[in-house]
Biopython code that builds the backbone (N, CA, C, O; Angstrom):
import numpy as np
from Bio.PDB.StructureBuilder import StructureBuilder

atoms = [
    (1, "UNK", "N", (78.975, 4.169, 3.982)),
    (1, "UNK", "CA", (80.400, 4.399, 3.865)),
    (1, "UNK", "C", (81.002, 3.507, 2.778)),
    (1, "UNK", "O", (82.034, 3.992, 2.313)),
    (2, "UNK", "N", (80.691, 2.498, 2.319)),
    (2, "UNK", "CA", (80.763, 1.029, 1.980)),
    (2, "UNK", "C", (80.418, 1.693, 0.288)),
    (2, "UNK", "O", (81.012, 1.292, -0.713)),
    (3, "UNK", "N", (79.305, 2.800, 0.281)),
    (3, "UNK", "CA", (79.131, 2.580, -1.159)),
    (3, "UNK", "C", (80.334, 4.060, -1.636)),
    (3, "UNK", "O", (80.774, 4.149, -2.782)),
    (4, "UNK", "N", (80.592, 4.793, -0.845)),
    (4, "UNK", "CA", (80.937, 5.584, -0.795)),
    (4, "UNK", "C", (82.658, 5.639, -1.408)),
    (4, "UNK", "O", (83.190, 6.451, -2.165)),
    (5, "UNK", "N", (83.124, 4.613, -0.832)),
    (5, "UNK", "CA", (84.326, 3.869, -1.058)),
    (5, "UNK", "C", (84.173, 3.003, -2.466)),
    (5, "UNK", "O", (85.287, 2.839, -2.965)),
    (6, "UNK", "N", (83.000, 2.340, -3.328)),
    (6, "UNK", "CA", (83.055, 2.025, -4.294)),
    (6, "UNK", "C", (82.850, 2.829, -5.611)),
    (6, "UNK", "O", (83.203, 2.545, -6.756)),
    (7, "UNK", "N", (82.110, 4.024, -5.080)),
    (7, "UNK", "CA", (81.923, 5.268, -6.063)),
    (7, "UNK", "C", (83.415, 5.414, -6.532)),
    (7, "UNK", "O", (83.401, 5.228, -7.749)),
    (8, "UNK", "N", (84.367, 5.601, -6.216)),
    (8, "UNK", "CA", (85.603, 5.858, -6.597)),
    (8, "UNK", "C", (86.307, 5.055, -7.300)),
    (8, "UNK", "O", (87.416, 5.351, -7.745)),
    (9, "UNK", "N", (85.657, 3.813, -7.493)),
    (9, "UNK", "CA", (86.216, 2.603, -8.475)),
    (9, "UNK", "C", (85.528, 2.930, -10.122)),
    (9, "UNK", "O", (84.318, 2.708, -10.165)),
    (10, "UNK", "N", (85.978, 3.283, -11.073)),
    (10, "UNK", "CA", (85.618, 3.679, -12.139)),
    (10, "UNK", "C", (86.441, 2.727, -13.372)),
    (10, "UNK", "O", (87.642, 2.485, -13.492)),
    (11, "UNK", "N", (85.361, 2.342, -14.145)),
    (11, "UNK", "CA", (86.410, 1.299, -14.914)),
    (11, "UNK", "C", (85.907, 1.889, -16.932)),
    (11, "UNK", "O", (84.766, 2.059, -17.361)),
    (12, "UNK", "N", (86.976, 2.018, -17.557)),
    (12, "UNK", "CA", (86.856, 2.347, -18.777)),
    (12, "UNK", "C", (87.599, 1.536, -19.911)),
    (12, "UNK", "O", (88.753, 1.112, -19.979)),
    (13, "UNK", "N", (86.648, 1.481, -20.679)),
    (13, "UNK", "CA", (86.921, 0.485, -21.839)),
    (13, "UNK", "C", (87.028, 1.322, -23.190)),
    (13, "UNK", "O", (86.220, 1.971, -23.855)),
    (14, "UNK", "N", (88.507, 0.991, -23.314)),
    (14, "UNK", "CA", (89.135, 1.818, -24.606)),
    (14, "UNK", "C", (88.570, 1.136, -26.390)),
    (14, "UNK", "O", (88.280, 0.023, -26.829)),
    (15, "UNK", "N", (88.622, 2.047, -26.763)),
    (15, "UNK", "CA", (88.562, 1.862, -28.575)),
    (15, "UNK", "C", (89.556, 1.066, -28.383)),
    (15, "UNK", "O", (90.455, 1.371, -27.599)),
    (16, "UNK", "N", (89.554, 0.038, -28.996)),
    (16, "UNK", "CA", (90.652, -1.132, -29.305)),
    (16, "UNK", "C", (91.626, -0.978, -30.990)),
    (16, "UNK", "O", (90.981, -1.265, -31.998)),
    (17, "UNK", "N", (92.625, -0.680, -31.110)),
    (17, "UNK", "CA", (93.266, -0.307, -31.571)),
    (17, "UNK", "C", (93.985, -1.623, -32.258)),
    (17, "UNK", "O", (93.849, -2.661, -31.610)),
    (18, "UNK", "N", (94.639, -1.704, -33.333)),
    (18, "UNK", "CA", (94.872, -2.248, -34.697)),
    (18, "UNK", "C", (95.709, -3.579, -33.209)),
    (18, "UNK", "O", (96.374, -3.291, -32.213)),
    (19, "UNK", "N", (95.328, -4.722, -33.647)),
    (19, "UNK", "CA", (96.027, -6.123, -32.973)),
    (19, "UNK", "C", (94.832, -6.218, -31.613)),
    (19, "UNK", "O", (94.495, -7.358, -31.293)),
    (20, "UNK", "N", (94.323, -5.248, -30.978)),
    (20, "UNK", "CA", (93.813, -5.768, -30.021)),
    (20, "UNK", "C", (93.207, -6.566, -29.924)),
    (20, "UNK", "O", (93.055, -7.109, -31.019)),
    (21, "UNK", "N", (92.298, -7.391, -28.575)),
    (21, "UNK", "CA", (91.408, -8.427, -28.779)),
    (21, "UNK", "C", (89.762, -7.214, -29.181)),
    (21, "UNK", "O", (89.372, -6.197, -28.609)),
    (22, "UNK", "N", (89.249, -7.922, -30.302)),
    (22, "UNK", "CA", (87.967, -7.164, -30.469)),
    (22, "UNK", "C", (88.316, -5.879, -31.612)),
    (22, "UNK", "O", (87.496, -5.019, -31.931)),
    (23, "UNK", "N", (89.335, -5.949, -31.990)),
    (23, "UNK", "CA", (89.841, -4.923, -33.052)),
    (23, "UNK", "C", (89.049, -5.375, -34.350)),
    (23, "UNK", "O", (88.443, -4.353, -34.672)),
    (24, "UNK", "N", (88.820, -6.098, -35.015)),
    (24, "UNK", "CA", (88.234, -7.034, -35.799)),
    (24, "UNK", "C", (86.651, -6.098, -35.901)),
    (24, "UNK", "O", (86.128, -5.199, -36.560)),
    (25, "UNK", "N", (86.329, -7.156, -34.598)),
    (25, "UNK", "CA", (84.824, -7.246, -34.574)),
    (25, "UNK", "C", (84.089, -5.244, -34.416)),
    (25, "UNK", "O", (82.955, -4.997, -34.825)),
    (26, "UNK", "N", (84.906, -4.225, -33.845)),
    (26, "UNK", "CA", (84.856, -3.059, -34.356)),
    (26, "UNK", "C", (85.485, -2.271, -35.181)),
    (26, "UNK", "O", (85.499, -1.054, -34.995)),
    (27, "UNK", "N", (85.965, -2.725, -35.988)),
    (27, "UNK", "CA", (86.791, -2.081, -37.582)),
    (27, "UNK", "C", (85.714, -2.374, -38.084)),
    (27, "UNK", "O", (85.210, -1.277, -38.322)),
    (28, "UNK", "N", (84.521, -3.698, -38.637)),
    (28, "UNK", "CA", (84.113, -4.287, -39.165)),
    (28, "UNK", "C", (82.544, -3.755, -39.125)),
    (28, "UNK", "O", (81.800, -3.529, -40.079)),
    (29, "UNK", "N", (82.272, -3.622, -37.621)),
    (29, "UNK", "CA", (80.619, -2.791, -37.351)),
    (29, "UNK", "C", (80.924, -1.365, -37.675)),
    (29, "UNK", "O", (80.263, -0.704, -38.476)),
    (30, "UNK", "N", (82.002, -0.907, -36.985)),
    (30, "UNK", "CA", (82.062, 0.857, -37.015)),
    (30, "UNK", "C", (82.188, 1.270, -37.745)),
    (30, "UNK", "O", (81.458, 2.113, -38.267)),
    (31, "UNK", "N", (83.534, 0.704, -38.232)),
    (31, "UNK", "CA", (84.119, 1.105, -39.503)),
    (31, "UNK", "C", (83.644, 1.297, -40.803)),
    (31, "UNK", "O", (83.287, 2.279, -41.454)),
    (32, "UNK", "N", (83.727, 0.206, -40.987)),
    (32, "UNK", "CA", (83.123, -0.039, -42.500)),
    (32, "UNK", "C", (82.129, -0.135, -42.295)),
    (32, "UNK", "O", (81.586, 0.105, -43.373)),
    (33, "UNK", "N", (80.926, -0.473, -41.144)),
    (33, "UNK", "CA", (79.457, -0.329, -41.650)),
    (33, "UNK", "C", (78.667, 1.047, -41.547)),
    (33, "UNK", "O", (78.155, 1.853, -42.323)),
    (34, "UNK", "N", (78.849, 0.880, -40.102)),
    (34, "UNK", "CA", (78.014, 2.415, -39.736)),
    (34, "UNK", "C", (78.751, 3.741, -40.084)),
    (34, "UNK", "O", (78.014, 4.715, -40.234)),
    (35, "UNK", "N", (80.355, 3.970, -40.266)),
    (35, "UNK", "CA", (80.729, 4.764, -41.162)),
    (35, "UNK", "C", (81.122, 4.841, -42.461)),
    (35, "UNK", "O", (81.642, 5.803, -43.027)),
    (36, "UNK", "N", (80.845, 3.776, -42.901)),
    (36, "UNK", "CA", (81.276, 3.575, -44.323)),
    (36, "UNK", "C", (79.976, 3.855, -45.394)),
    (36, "UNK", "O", (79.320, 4.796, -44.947)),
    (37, "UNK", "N", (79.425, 3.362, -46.603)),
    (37, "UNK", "CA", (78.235, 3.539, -47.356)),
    (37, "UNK", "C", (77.063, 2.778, -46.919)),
    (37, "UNK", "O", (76.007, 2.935, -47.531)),
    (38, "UNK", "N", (77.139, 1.875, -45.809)),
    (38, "UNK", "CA", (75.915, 1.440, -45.142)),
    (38, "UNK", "C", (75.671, 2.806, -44.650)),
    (38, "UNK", "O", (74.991, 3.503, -45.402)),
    (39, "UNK", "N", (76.037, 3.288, -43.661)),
    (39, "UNK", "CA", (75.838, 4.057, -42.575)),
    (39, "UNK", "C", (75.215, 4.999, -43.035)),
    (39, "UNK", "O", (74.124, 5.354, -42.589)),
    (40, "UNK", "N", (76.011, 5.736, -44.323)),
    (40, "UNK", "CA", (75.225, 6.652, -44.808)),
    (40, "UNK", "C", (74.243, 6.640, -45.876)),
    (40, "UNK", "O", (73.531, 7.535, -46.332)),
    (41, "UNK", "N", (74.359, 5.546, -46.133)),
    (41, "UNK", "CA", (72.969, 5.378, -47.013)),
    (41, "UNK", "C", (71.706, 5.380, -45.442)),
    (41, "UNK", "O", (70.628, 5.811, -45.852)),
    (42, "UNK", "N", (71.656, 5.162, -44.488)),
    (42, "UNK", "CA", (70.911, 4.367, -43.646)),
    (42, "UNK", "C", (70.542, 6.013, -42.851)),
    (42, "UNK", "O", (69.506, 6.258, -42.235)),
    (43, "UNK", "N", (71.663, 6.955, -43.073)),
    (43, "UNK", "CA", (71.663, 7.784, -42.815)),
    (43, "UNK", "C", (71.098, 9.262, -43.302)),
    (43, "UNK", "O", (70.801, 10.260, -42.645)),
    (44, "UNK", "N", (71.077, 9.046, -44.437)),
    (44, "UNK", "CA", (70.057, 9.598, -45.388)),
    (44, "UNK", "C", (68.771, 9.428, -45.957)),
    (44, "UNK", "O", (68.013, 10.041, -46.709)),
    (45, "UNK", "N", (68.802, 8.528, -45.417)),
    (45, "UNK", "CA", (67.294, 7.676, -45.408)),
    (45, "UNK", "C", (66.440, 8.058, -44.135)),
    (45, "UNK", "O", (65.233, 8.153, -44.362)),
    (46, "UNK", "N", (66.804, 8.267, -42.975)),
    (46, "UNK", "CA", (66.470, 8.646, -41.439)),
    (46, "UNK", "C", (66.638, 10.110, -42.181)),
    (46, "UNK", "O", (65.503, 10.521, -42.422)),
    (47, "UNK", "N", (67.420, 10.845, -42.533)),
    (47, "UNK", "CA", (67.344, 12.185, -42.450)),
    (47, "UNK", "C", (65.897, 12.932, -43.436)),
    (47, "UNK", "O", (65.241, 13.950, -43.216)),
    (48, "UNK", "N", (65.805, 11.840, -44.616)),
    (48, "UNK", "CA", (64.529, 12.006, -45.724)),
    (48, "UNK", "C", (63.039, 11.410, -44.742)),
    (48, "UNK", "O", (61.943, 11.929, -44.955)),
    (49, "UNK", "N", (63.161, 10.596, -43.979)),
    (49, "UNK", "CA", (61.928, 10.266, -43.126)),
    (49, "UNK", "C", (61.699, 11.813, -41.838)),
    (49, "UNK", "O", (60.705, 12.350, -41.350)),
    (50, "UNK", "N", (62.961, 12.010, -41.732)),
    (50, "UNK", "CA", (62.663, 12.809, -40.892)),
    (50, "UNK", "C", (62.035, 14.162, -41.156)),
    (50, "UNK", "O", (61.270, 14.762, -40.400)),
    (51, "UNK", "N", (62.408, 14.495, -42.170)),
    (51, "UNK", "CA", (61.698, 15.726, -42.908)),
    (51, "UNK", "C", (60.317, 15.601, -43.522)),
    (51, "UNK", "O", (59.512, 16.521, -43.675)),
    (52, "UNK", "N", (60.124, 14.016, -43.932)),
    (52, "UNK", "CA", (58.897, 13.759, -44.365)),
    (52, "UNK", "C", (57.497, 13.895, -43.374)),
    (52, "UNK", "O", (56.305, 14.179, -43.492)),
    (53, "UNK", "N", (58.511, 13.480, -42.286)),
    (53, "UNK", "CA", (57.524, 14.024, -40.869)),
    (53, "UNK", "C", (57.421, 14.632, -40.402)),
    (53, "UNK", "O", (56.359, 14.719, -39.786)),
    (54, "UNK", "N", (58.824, 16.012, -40.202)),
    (54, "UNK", "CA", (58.177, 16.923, -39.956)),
    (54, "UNK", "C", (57.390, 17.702, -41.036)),
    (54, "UNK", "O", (56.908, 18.637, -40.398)),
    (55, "UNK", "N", (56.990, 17.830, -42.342)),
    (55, "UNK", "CA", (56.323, 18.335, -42.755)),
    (55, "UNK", "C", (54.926, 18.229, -42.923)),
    (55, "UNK", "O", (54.091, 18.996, -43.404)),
    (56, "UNK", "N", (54.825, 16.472, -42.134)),
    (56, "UNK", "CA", (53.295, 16.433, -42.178)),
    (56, "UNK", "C", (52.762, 16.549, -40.423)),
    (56, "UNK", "O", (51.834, 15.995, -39.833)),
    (57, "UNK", "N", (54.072, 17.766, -39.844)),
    (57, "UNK", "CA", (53.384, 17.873, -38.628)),
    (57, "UNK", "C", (53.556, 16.984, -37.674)),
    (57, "UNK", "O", (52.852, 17.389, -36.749)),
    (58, "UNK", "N", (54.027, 16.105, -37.385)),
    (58, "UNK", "CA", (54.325, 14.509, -36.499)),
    (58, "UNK", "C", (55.682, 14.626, -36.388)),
    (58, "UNK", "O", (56.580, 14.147, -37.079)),
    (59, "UNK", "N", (55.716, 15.613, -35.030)),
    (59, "UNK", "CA", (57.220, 15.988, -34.402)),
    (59, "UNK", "C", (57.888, 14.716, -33.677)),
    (59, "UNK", "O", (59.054, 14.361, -33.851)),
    (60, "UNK", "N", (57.147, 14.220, -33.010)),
    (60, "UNK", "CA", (58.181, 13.230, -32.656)),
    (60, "UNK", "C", (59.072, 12.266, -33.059)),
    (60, "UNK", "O", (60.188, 11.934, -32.658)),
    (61, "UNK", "N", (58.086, 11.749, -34.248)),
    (61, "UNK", "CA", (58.693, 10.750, -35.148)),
    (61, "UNK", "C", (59.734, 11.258, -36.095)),
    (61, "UNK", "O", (60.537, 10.449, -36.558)),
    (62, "UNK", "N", (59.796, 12.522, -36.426)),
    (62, "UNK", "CA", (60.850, 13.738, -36.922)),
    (62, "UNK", "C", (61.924, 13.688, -35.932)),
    (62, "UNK", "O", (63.037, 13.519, -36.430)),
    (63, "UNK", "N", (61.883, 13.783, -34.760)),
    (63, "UNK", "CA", (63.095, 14.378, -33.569)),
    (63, "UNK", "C", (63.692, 12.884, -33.843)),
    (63, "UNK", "O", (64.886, 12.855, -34.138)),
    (64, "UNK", "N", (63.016, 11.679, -33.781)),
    (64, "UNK", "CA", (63.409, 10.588, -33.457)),
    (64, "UNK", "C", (64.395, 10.181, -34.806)),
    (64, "UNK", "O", (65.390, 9.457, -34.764)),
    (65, "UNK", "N", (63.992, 10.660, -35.655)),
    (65, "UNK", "CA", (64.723, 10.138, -37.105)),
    (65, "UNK", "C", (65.888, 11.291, -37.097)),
    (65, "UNK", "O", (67.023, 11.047, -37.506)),
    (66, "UNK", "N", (65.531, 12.448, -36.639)),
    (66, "UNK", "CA", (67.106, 13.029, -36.706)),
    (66, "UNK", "C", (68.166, 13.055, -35.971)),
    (66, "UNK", "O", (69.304, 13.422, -36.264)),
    (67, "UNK", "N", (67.663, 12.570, -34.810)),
    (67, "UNK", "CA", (68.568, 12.005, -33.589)),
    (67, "UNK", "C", (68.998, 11.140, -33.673)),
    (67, "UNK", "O", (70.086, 11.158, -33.098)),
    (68, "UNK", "N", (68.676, 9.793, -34.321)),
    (68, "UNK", "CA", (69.334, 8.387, -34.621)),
    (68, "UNK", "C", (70.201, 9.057, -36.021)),
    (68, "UNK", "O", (71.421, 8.892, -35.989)),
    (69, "UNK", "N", (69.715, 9.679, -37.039)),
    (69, "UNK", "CA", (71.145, 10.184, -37.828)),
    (69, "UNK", "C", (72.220, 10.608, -37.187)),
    (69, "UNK", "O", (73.403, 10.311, -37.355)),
    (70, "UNK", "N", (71.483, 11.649, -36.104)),
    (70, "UNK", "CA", (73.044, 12.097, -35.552)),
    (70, "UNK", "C", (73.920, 11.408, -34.849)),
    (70, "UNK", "O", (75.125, 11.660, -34.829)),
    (71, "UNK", "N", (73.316, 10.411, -34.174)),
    (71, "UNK", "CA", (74.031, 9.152, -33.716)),
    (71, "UNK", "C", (74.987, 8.274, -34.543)),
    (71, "UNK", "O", (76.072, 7.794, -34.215)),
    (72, "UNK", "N", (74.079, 8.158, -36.089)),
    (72, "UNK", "CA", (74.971, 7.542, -37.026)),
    (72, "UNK", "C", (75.769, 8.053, -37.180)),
    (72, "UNK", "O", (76.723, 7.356, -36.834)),
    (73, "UNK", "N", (76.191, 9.297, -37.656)),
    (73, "UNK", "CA", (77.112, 10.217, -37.860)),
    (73, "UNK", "C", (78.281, 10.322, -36.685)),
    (73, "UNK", "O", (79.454, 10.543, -36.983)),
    (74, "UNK", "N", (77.914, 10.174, -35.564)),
    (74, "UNK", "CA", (79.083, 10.144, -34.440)),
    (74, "UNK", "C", (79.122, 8.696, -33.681)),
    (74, "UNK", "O", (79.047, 8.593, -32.457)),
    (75, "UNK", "N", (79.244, 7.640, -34.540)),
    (75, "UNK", "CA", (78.789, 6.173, -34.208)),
    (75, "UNK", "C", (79.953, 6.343, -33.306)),
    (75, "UNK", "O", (79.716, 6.420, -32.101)),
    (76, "UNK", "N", (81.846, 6.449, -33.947)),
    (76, "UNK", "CA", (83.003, 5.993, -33.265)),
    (76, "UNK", "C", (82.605, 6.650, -31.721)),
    (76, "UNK", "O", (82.759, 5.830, -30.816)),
    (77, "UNK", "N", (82.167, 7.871, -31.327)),
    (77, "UNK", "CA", (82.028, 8.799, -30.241)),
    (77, "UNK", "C", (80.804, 8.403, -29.417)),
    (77, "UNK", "O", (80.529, 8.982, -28.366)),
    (78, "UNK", "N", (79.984, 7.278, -29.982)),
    (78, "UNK", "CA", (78.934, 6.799, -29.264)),
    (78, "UNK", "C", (79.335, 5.691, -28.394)),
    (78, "UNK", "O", (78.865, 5.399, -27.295)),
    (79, "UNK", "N", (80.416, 5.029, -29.147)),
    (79, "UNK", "CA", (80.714, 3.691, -29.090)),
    (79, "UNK", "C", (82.209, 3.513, -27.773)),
    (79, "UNK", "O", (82.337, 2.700, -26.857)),
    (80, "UNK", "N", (82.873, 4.338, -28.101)),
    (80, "UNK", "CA", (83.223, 5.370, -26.873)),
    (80, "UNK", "C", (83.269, 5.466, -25.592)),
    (80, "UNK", "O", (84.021, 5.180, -24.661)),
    (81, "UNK", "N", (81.516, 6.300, -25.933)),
    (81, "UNK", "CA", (81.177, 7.226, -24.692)),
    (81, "UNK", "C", (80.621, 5.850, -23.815)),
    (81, "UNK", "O", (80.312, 5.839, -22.623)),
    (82, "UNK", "N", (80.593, 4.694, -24.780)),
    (82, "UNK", "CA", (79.723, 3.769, -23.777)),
    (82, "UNK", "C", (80.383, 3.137, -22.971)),
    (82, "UNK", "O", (79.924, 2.650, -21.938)),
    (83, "UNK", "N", (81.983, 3.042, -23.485)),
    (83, "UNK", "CA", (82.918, 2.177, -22.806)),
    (83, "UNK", "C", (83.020, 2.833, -21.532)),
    (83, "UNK", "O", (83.030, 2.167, -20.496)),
    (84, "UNK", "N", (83.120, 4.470, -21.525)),
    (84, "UNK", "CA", (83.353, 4.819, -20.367)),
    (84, "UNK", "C", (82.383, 5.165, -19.029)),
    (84, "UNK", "O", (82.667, 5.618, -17.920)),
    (85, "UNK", "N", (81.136, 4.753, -19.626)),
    (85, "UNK", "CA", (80.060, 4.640, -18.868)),
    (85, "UNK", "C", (80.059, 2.692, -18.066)),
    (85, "UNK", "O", (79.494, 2.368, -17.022)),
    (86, "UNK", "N", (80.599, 2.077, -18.684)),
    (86, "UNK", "CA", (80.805, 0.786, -18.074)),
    (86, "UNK", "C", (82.282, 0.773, -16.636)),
    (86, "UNK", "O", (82.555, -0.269, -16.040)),
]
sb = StructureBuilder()
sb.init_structure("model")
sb.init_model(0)
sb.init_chain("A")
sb.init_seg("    ")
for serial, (resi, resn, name, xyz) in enumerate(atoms, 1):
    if name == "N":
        sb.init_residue(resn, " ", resi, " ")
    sb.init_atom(name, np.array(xyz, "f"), 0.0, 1.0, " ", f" {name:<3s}", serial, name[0])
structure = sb.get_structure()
């Protein structure tokens, strides 16, 4: 009954928005790194490995390199989805 009553306690942690505490420290990773010309350099690089593997047949290491692009690509929506899983 006990856990039943804590299932209903749900706690979510917002994108922190321009002044917040931690606004900084994700403008700085999200922003400008993983969406800015890091990201996509880092991102095109995973997408060229990934094709390099699947063409020599070695699917997994292919799925794995295009799935972490697509991650790069939706970093803000990853970053997110995690707050609201906490």
């Amino acid at each position: 009954m006990v856990v039943l009553a804590m299932a209903s306690i749900a706690w979510a942690i917002a994108v922190p928005t321009a002044g917040d505490f931690g606004y900084d420290a994700y403008d700085i990773t999200v922003n400008k790194i993983l969406k800015g010309p890091i990201g996509f350099a880092i991102g095109i690089f995973a997408v060229g490995f990934g094709c390099k593997w699947a063409i020599q047949s070695e699917i997994l290491p292919a799925i794995a390199a295009f799935v972490s692009a697509a991650i790069l690509l939706q970093a803000d929506a990853v970053v997110a989805s995690f707050g609201m899983i906490i």
